[in-house]
N, C-alpha and C positions, 0 to 999 in steps of 0.2 A: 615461498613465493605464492601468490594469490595465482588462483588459475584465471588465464585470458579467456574473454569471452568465445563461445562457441557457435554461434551464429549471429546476425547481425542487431547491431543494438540501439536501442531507443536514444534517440538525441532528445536534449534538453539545452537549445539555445540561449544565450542570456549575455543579456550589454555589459561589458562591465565586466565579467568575470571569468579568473581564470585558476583552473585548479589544478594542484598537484598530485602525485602519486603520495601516500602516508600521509596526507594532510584530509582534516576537517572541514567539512562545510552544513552549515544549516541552512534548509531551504522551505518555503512557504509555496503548496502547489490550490492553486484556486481553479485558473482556466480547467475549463471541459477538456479538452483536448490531452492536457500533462495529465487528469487527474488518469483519466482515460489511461494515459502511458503508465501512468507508477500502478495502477492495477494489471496492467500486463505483464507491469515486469516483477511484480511480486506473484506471479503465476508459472513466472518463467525463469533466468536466471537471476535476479534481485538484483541486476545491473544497469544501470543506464551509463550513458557518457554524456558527460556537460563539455559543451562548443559554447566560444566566444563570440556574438555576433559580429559583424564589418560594420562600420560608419552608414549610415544611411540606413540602417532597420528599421527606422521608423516609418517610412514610406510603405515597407508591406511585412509588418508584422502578424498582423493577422492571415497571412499567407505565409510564402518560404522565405523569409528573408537568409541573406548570405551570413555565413560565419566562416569562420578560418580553417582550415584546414586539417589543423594542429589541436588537441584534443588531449581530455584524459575520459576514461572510464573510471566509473567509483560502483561501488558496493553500498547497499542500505545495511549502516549500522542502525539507525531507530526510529520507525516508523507510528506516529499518531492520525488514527483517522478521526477528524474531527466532527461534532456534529452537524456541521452545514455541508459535507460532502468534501472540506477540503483536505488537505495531510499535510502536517508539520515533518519534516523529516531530517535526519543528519544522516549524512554520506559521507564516505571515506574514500578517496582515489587512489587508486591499483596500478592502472598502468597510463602511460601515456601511446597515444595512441594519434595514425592519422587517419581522416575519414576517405574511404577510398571509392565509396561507390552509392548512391543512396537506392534502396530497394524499397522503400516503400516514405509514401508523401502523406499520404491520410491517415488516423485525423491527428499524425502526427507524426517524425520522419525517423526511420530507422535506417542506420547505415551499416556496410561492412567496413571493419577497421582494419590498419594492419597496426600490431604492437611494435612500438618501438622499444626496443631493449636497452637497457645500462648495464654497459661495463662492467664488468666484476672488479672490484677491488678490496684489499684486504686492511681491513680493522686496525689492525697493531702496524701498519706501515708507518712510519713517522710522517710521511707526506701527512697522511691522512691523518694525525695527530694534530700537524700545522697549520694545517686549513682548520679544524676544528677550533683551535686555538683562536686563528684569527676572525672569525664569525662569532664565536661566541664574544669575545672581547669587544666587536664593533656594536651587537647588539644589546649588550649589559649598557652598553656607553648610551646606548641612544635609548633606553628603555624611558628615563623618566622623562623624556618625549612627551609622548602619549599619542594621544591622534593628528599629533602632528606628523609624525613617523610612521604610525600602527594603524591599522585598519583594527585590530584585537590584539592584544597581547599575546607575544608567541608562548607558548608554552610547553615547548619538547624536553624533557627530561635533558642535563648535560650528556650524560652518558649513554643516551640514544645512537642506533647504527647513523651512519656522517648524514647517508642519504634522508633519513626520518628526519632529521635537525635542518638540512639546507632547506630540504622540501617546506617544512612547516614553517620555518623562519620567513620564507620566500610567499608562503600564502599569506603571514598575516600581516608582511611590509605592505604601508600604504605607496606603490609603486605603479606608473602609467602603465597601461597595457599593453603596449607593443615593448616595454622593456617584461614582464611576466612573459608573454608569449615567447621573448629572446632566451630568457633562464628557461623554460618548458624543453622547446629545442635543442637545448644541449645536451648530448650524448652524453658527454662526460662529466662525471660527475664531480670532478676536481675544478673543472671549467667552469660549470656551475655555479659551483661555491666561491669561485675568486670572482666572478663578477656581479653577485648578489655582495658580496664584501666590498667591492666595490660602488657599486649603487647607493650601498645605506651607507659609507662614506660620504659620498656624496650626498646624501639627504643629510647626514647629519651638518655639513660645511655650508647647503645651503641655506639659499633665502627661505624664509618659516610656511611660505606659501605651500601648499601641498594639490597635488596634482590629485582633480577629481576622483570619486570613488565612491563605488556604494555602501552604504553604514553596515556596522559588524555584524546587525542582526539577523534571522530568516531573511532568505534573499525571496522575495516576492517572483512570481512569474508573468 
């Protein structure tokens, strides 16, 4: 298990996106302010946490605009500093996480978090078998999709632990964000998985329209 943060951690607000614990993200940091954050946090524990912003960010983004409550913290797997000052980076998320207090506002916000834990559960259970089963089978069905389904193609090894596979499958479904934020919230991790196996049912049964999303590449700040 990745260790939880140790004191309070740098936020990284962003429209649109929502990440999981074992999953993937590429991110493009230009603003003064983030660059500002990923050198303190590569000084410090190499951790940030990415938050979701609320509806109306647009009105004070350049100040504190609201995000949700509900969070994960990621770790810098690969960091490029670019020649204009900016960093290309891919991050990995550890723990889900909810933001409990913000300590600091400039020139960019760090919060204290409390870690939300998952369940233990055991690998060779047959439950956990059967839920394996049925995710993998919904998303083999809907792979030659493509963006109509997928934000990226998932790409979890089959034989990945359940949570490494729901998680990853759930980051790279093209899925509305308050249904992302509903899978994040789930405790449980059998929960989890029956209603992401639900949802991309339901993507695949629907109409071809797909519910807005930001494109697979570097997420810009």
């Amino acid at each position: 298990m990745n260790s939880a943060p140790k004191r309070p951690v740098p936020v990284f607000p962003l429209p649109g996106v929502v990440l999981f614990p074992h999953a993937s993200l590429p991110l493009h940091i230009y603003e003064l302010r983030y660059r500002t954050m990923v050198r303190d946090a590569l000084s410090g524990e190499r951790m940030i946490a990415l938050a979701t912003l609320k509806p109306g960010w647009e009105q004070d983004y350049q100040g504190s605009p609201e995000f949700y409550e509900l969070g994960c913290v990621a770790r810098f797997e690969e960091v490029e500093w670019l020649p204009n000052d900016c960093y290309d980076l891919r991050i990995t998320g550890t723990h889900r996480v909810r933001f409990t207090r913000t300590v600091r506002e400039f020139p960019y916000r760090a919060c204290e978090v409390e870690v939300l834990p998952t369940p233990p559960y055991d690998e060779s259970d047959p439950f956990t078998a059967m839920e394996r089963h049925a995710l993998l089978e919904v998303t083999r069905r809907l792979l030659p999709l493509g963006a109509e389904v997928w934000l990226q193609p998932p790409m979890p090894a089959p034989d990945a632990p359940l949570e490494t596979l729901v998680n990853a499958i759930a980051q790279a479904a093209r899925l509305p964000v308050d249904a992302r934020l509903e899978l994040l919230a789930m405790d449980s991790l059998f929960d989890r998985s029956r209603r992401l196996t639900e949802l991309l049912r339901r993507r695949g049964s629907g109409p071809a329209a797909a519910p807005p999303a930001p494109p697979a590449g570097p997420r810009p700040n």
